[in-house]
N, C-alpha and C positions, 0 to 999 in steps of 0.2 A: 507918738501916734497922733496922726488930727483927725479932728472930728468927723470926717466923710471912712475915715477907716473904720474907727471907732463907731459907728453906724453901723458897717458891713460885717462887724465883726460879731454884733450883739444879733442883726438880722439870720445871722446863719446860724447863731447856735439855737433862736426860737426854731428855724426850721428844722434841727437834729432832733430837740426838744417834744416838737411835736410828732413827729415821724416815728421817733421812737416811743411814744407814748399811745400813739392812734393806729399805726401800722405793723411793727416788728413787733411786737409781743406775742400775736396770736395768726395763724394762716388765712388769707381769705377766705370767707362761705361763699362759693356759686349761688345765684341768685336762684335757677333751677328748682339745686336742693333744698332750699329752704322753702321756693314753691309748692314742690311735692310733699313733704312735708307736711305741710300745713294743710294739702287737701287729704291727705290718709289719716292722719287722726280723728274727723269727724266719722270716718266713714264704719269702722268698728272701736265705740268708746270704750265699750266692756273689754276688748281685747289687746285695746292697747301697752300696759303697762307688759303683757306678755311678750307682744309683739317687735315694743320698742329695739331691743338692741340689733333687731333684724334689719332695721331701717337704716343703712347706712350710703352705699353706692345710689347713683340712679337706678342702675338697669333692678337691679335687688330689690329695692322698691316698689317698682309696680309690680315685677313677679309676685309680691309679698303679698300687694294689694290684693290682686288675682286671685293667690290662695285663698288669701280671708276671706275672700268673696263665696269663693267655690267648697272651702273645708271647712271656715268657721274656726273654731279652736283646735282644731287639728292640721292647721295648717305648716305646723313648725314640723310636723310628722312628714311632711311630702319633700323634705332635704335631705340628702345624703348620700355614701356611697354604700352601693351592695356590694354586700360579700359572700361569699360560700361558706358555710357550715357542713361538717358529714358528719351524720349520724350515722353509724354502724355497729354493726354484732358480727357475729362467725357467718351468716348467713347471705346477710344482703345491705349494700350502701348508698346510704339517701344525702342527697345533697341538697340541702336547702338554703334560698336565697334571704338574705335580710328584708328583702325589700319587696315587700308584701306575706315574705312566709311563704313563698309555693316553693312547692317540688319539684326541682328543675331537671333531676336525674334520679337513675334509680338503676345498679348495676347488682343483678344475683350473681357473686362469688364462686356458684361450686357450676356454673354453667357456662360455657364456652358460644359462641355462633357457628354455625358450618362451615365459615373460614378462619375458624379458631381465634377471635378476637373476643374482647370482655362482652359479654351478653348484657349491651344496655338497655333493660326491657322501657323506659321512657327517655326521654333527656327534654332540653331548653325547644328543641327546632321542631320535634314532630309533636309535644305536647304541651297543649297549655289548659293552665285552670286561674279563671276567673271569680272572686271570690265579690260578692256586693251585699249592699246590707242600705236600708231606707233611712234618711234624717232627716233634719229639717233645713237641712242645706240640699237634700234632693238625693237619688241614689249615690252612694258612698262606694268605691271600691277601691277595697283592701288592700289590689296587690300598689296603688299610689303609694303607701304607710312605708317609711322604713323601722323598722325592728333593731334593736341591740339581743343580739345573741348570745347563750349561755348554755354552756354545754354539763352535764354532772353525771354521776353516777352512782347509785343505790344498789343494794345488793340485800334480798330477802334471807330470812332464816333455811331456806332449804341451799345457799350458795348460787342462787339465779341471778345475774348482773343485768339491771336494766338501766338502759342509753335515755337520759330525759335532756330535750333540747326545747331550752323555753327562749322563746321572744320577746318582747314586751317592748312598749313606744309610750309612751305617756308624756303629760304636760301636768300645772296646776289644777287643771280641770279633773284630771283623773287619767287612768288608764288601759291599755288592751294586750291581752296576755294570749299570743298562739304557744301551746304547749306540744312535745310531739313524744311519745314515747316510742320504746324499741327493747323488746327485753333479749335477750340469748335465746338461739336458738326458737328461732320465730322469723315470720316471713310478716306480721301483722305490725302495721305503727299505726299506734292509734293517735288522734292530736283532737284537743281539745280548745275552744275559745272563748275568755272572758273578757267583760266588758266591766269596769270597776270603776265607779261612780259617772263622769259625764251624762249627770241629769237631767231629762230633756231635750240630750243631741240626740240620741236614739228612735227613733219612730217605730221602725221594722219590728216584727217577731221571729222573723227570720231570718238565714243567710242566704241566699241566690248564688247558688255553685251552677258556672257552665266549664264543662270540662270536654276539648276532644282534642282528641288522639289522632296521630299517623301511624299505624301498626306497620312497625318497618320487619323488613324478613329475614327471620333468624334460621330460616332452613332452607337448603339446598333445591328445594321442591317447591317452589311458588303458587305452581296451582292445586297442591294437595294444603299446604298453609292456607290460600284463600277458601278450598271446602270446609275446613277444620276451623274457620273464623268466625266470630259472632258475636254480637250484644246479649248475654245472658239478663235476666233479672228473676227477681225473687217476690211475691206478692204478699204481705203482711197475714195475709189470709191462707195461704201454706201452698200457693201453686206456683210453680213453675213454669216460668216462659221466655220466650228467644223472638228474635229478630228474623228467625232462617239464615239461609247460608247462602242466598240469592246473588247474585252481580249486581242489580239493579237497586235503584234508592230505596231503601225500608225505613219507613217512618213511623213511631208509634204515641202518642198520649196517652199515656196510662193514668185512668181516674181515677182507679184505688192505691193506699200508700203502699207504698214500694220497702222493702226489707233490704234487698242490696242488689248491686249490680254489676255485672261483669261482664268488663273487656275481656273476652275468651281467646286467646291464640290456639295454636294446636296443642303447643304443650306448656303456655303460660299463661298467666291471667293477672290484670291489673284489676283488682276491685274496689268498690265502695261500698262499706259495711253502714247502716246506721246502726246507733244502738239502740233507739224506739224504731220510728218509720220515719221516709222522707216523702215528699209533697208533690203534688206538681210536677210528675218526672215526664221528661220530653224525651224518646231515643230516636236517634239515628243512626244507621250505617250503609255504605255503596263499598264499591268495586272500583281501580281507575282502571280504564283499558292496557294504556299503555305506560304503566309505573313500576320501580321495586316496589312499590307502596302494597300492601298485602290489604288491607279495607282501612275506610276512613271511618271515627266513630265517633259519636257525640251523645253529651248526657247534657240536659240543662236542670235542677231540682230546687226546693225549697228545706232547708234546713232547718227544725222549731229549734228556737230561742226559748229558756225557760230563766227568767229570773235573770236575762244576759249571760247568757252559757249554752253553749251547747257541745256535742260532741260526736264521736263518728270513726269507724277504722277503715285503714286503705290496708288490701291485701296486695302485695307484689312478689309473686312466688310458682312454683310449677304446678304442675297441672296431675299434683300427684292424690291419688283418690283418696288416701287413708292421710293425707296433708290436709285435705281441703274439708275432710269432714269435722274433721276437729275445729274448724272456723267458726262455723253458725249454721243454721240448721237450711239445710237443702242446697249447701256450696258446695256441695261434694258432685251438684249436678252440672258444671261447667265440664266435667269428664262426660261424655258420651259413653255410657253402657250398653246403648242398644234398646231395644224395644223392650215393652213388659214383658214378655214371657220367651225373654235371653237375659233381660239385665241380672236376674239372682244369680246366675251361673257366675258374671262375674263379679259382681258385689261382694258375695257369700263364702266363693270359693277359688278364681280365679287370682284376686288380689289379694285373698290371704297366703294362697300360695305361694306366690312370687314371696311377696313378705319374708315366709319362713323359710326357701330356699335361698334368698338371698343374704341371708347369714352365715349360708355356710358355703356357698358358692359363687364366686368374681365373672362366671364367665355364662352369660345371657345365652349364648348357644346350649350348652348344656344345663341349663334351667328348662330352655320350650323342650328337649329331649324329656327330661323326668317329669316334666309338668305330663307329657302324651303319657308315659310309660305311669303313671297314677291315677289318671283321669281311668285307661284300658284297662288295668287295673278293677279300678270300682265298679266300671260298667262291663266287665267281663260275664256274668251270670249271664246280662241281655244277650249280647254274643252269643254264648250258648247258648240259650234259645231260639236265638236269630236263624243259626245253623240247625238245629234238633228240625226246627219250622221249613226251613226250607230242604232239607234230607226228606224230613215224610213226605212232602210235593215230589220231591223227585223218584222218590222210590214208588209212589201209584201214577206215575206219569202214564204206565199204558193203560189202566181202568180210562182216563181221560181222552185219552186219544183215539179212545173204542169210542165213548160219547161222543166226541167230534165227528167221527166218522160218518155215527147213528144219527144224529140231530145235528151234523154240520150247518144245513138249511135254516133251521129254526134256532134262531138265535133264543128266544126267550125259553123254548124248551130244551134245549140243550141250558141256561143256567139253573134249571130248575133240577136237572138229574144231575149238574154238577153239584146243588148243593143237597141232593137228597146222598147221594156219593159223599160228600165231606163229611153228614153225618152219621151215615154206616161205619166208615172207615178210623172215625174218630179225630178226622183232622179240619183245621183250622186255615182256610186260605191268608189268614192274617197273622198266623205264627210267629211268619219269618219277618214278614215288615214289622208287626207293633213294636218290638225291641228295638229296633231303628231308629222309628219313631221318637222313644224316649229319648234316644242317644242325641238327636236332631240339636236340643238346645246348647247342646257344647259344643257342635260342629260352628252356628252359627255365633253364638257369644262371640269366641275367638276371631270373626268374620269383626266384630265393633272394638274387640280390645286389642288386639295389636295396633291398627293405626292412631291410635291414642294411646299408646304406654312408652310413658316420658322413662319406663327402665329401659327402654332398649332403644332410646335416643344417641347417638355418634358411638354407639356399642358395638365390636366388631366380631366377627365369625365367620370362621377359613375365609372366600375371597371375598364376600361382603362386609365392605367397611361400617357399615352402619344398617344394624336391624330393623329401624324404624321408618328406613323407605326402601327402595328399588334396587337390587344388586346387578350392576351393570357388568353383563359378561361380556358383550359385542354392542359397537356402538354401531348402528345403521345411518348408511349416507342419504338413506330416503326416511320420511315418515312411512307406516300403515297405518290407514283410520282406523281407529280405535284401540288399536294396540301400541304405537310408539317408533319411538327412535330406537330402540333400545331392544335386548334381550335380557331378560333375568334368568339365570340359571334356576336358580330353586323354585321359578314357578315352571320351566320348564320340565323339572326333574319331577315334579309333582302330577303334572299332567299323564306324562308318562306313566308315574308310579297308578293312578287313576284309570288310564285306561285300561294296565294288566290287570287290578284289579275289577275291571267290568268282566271283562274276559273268561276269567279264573271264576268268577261270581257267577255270569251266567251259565257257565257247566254245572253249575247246583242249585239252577232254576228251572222251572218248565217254561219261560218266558218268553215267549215270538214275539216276531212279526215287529212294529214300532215302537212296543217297550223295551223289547230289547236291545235293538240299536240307538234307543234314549240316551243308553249307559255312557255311550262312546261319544254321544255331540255333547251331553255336559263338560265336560275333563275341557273340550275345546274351547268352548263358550268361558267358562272358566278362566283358561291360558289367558284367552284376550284382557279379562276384567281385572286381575292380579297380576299383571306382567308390570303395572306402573305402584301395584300397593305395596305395602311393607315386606321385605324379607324377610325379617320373624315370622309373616303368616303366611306366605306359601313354605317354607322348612318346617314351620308345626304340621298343615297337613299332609307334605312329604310324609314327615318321620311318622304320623296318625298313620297314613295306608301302610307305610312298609310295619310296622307293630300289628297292623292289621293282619298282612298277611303271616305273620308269625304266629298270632292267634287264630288260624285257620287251622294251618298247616297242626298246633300241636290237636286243637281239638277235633281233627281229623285222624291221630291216631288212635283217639279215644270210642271213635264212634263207627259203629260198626251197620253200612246199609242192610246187610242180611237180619241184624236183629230189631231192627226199625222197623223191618218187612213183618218180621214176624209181630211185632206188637200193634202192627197194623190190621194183620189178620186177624190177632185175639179181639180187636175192639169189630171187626167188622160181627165177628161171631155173639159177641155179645150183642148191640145193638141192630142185629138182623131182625127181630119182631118192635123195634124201639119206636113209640109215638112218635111223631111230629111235635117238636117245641113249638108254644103261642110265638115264639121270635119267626120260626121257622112256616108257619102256617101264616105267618101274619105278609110275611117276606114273599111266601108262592102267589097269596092271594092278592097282593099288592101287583106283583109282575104280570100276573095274568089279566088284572083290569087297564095295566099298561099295553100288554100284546092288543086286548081288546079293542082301547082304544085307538092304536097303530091301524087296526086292519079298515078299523069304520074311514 
């Protein structure tokens, strides 16, 4: 080898030498990354050493940056994948997301929709809740955070199994705990939220919940669903109040705390329980014109934080009265009872009954029969008074009609010899109505609690398939205003049943002239209003008038007009020298300064 080799030989192995000493050992660093780099570390020192191993890609970087910026130490919380958890009992299935902890669904088990598909009374599309809470990084909200999920189950000394699904997302700094319980046989998940140590991220005292809803349509009947829809809520102070049942946007600011609140369907209800009071409550609800959408609803609240905690139950369950009382105090008023002086009828007696017939009875047709045949029952006595009351009217119908004939002209004296006559004779022109009267508040009840009784929702009997709206016997190729497309048998059959009973009734009235053809336009007026409502409640007052005229018929053979006459006579005999009552005196001299006034 000569020296010019020898040269070339020594030059190439410095270059292997070097190459592999300065370059093969380790991969290039981009100049970039090591730029970025070097500007993210000044920018959160404290959070570095946390941060670091996030720091790796470009793009991931300035994301990271970003976070810091905008979470602070909870930035590590805003990565990951959601996933679905269910919570579930025998009753009802919640599904909730990792990532933020909301309730994405919410499916009741023993409830079907009107085209038999799983009853999802919320899910992801038509409902969201927004959860935020104040730091020092600026409003914080929740649902960014993802959660690591954890499902368990506990079971008390009496054998009650409750479902606890806890969340939790933390860093070195500390922790946040969404908790959600769910015990058997319960319609309530309560969820609870702590905030565990990060001292001085926190600012707020409370949570900022906006939650609204698409009330989508779980009944065949969309425009009886949107009368039956509402924004309930509950006043910390013990009253009760609503949104109305309007089409039109309803907006309200409520300045005193609020107890709870309810999304009301016809026969379900999504609620918000506190368990002090909530703040700040904002409601909302409208109508779309043209949607399935049955009302749009929206809550916005403040939630007190105590010590970084706080808590709160959601109700998602039906709309059953002896369900909902058991909740918290005045949830039982999402069921519409009807006005104060109907609702005891059903409160008291209506819904215990069903209750205790329905243990021994499957078939809801035959419950509204024995509910009628117990109700005529109790009010039987009235009855027979009703009748005793209108017999004695009929039986001195010709004393009266000698008065008419006598004082036809003079109307005020002619009521003055009628009531001096009522009280010879011993009778009472209010006899036969006061018992009616009484009876009035069961007629109406029944009028507020069938279109709200979730027992006779998709329940069927003879050709109507479902009790709880319209039995369609003929379908019409035209509308009638105000009556329908439609014909319902059993409000027709009721109508009917209504006018022989006017009929039959007024042969044992003295009644003319326009009250007595009153009997016969209700029954009509009637057909119209009920022809589109629940079938349960034209077949209860069907089966009411035909029991009615059963109870006629028997206490007709009981009663005899020839001895009515005569006890008629005995009281006339007696009270033939009989004073004038101060009611009665007070009554003539009253009508007489009316005549007076008349003639000036």
């Amino acid at each position: 080898m000569d020296k010019n080799q020898a040269t070339g030989l020594i030059l190439f192995a410095a270059v292997i030498l070097v190459y592999s000493l300065f370059f093969a050992s380790t991969p290039e660093i981009p100049v970039e990354e090591v730029q970025t780099t070097a500007q993210t570390e000044p920018v959160q020192e404290s959070q570095a050493a946390a941060m670091e191993t996030q720091v790796e890609p470009e793009n991931d970087s300035i994301v990271s940056a970003s976070k810091i910026a905008k979470y602070g130490v909870l930035a590590n919380l805003t990565s990951g994948e959601a996933q679905q958890t269910v919570l579930e009992n025998d009753l009802i299935q919640v599904k909730v997301s990792s990532k933020g902890a909301e309730i994405e669904e919410v499916i009741l088990k023993e409830f079907k929709s009107w085209s038999q598909e799983p009853l999802v009374l919320i899910d992801e599309e038509s409902s969201k809740m927004a959860f935020t809470i104040e730091s020092k990084m600026g409003n914080l909200n929740l649902n960014d955070l993802y959660f690591t999920p954890k499902l368990t189950t506990e079971q008390d000394e009496e054998g009650i199994t409750t479902h606890i699904l806890t969340l939790a997302a933390g860093t070195e700094s500390g922790q946040l705990i969404q908790t959600f319980t769910l015990k058997d046989g319960s319609y309530e998940v309560h969820k609870s939220f702590k905030i565990d140590r990060y001292s001085g991220y926190f600012t707020g005292n409370s949570i900022q919940l906006t939650w609204a809803d698409q009330v989508k349509a779980h009944e065949k009947d969309l425009a009886e669903s949107r009368r039956k829809t509402q924004v309930n809520y509950y006043l910390a102070s013990g009253s009760y109040e609503n949104l109305g049942v309007g089409d039109d946007l309803e907006q309200e600011a409520v300045e005193e705390p609020v107890k709870w609140i309810g999304f009301s369907q016809r026969f379900f209800t999504a609620g918000l329980i506190a368990d002090e009071t909530f703040q700040n409550v904002n409601l909302a609800q409208s109508t779309p014109t043209d949607s399935s959408i049955v009302k749009y609803m929206e809550t916005s609240l403040d939630i007190p934080l105590k010590d970084g905690s706080a808590s709160y139950t959601f109700y998602f369950g039906p709309d059953n009265y002896k369900t909902l009382k058991k909740v918290t105090e005045g949830f039982e008023q999402n069921v519409d009872m009807g006005y104060f002086f109907v609702s005891w009828v059903n409160k008291y007696i209506i819904v215990n009954l069903f209750a205790f017939l329905e243990k021994y009875f499957s078939n809801y047709g035959i419950i509204i029969i024995l509910i009628v045949f117990i109700i005529k029952l109790a009010l039987s006595p009235l009855t027979y008074k009703s009748y005793i009351g209108m017999a004695k009217m009929r039986v001195i119908k010709p004393e009266i009609d000698e008065l008419k004939e006598k004082y036809g002209d003079d109307p005020t004296k002619m009521q003055q010899e009628q009531m001096k006559l009522f009280g010879q004779l011993g009778v009472s022109p209010i006899s036969g109505c006061l018992p009616m009267v009484f009876q009035m508040p069961f007629l109406f009840a029944m009028f507020f609690f069938f279109p709200n009784a979730i027992q006779l929702r998709q329940e069927s009997f003879l050709w109507a398939t479902d009790l709880s709206t319209y039995d369609t016997f003929i379908n019409l190729p035209f509308t009638i205003p105000f009556y329908g497309s439609h014909v319902s048998l059993f409000t027709l059959l009721m109508t009917v049943s209504q006018i022989v009973y006017t009929h039959f009734n007024n042969q044992l009235t003295t009644a003319t002239g326009p009250m007595k053809n009153l009997g016969y336009i209700m029954p009509v007026m009637f057909m119209f209003i009920l022809n589109s409502y629940p079938a349960g409640l034209s077949f209860y007052y069907f089966v009411s008038n035909m029991v009615t005229f059963g109870q006629q018929a028997v206490i007709k053979l009981f009663v005899d007009d020839a001895k009515i006459r005569a006890k008629v006579e005995e009281s006339k005999a007696k009270n033939v020298n009989k004073k004038k009552s101060k009611f009665q005196q007070k009554l003539e001299d009253a009508m007489k300064a009316a005549e007076t006034n008349r003639k000036k």
